[in-house]
C-alpha positions in Angstrom: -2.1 44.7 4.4 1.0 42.9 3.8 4.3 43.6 5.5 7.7 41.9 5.2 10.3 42.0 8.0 13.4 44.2 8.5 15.5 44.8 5.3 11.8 44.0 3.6 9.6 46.0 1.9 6.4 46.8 3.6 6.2 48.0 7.1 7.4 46.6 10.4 6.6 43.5 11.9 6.7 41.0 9.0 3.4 39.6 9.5 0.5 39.4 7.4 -2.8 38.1 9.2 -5.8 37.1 7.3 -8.8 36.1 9.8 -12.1 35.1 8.2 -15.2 34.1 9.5 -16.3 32.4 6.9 -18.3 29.0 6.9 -14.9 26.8 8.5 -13.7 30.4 10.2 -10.3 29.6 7.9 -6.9 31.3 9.1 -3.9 32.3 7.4 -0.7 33.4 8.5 2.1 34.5 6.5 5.7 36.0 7.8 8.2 37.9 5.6 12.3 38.0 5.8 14.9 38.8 3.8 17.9 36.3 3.4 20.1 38.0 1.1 19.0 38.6 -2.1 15.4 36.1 -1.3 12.6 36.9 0.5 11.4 33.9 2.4 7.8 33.3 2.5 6.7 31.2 5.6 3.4 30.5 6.0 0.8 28.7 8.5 -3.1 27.6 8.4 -4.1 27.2 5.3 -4.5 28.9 1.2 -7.8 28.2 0.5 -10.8 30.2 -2.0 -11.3 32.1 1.1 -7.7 33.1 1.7 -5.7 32.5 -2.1 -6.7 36.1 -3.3 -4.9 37.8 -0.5 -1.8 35.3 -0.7 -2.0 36.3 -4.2 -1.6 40.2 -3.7 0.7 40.1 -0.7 3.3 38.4 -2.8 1.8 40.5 -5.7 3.2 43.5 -3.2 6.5 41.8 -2.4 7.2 41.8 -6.2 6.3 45.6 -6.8 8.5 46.0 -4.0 11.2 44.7 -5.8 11.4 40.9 -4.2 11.9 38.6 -7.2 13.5 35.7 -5.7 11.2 34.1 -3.4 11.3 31.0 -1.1 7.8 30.3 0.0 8.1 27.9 3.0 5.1 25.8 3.3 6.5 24.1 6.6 3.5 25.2 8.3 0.7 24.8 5.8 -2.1 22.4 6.7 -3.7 22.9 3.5 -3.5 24.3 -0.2 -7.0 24.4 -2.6 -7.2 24.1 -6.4 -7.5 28.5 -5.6 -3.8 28.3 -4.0 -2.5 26.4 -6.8 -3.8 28.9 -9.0 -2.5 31.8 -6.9 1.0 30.4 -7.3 0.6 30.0 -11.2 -0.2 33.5 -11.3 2.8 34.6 -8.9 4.9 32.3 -11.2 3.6 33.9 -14.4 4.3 37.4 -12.8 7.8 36.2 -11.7 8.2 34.8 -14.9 8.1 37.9 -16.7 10.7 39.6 -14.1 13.4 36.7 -14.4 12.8 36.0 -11.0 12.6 33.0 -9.2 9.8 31.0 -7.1 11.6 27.4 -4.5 9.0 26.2 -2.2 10.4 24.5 1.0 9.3 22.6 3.7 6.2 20.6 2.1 4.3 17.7 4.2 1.9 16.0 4.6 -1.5 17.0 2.2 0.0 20.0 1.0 2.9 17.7 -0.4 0.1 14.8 -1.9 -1.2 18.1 -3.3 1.7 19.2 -4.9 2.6 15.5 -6.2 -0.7 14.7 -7.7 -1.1 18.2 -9.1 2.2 18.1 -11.4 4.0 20.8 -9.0 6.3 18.7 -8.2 7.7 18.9 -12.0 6.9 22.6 -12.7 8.5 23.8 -9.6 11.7 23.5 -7.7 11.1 22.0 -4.3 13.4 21.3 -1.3 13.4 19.7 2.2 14.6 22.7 3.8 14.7 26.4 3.5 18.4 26.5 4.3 18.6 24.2 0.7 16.2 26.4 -1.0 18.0 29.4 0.0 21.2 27.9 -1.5 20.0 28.1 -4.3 19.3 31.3 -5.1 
């Protein structure tokens, strides 16, 4: 289940939870808002092969629901696997098709080494903040 916050599509509360008890017990969090025309992506723990296919189809969701500018902010991500930066490509390929638009906001630390050695840094738009991200839309 994936739900974004008032003014969002999905139901109330803007919180998607993913618990797993897998082999490291992995946790992901993600919140959904509207700013505008965007909906801003924040999420926490980490997008891992445990955790990438439901990222995948909540913002899958968002995007049937109409949301094509997105600002995922990745302030609270600890960590993003080879399966997160295909879930991404896929969103972006989706995206693509719509005309919409994918910033990402708020790297650090091994998610931002990730996205440097990776070549994201060059495919996609990425800012400091969400305020900048948002500005841009």
């Amino acid at each position: 289940m994936f739900s974004a916050g008032p003014g969002g599509t999905g139901g109330e509360g803007g919180r998607f939870n993913s618990f797993r008890k897998g082999l490291k017990g992995e946790k992901m969090e993600i919140t959904v808002r509207k700013e505008g025309s965007a909906a801003v992506v924040s999420v926490k723990g980490r997008i891992d092969a445990v955790t990438a296919g439901e990222f995948e189809k909540g913002l899958s969701a968002l995007m049937t629901g109409g949301d094509c500018m997105l600002v995922l902010d990745f302030k609270g991500l600890e960590y993003i696997s080879s399966a997160g930066l295909r879930s991404i490509l896929s969103i972006a390929k989706q995206l693509k098709a719509k005309e919409g638009k994918m910033l990402f906001a708020g790297l650090q630390g091994p998610v931002k080494d990730v996205f440097k050695i990776s070549g994201f840094g060059s495919i996609f738009k990425i800012y400091d903040t969400e305020e900048e991200a948002l500005r841009q839309i």
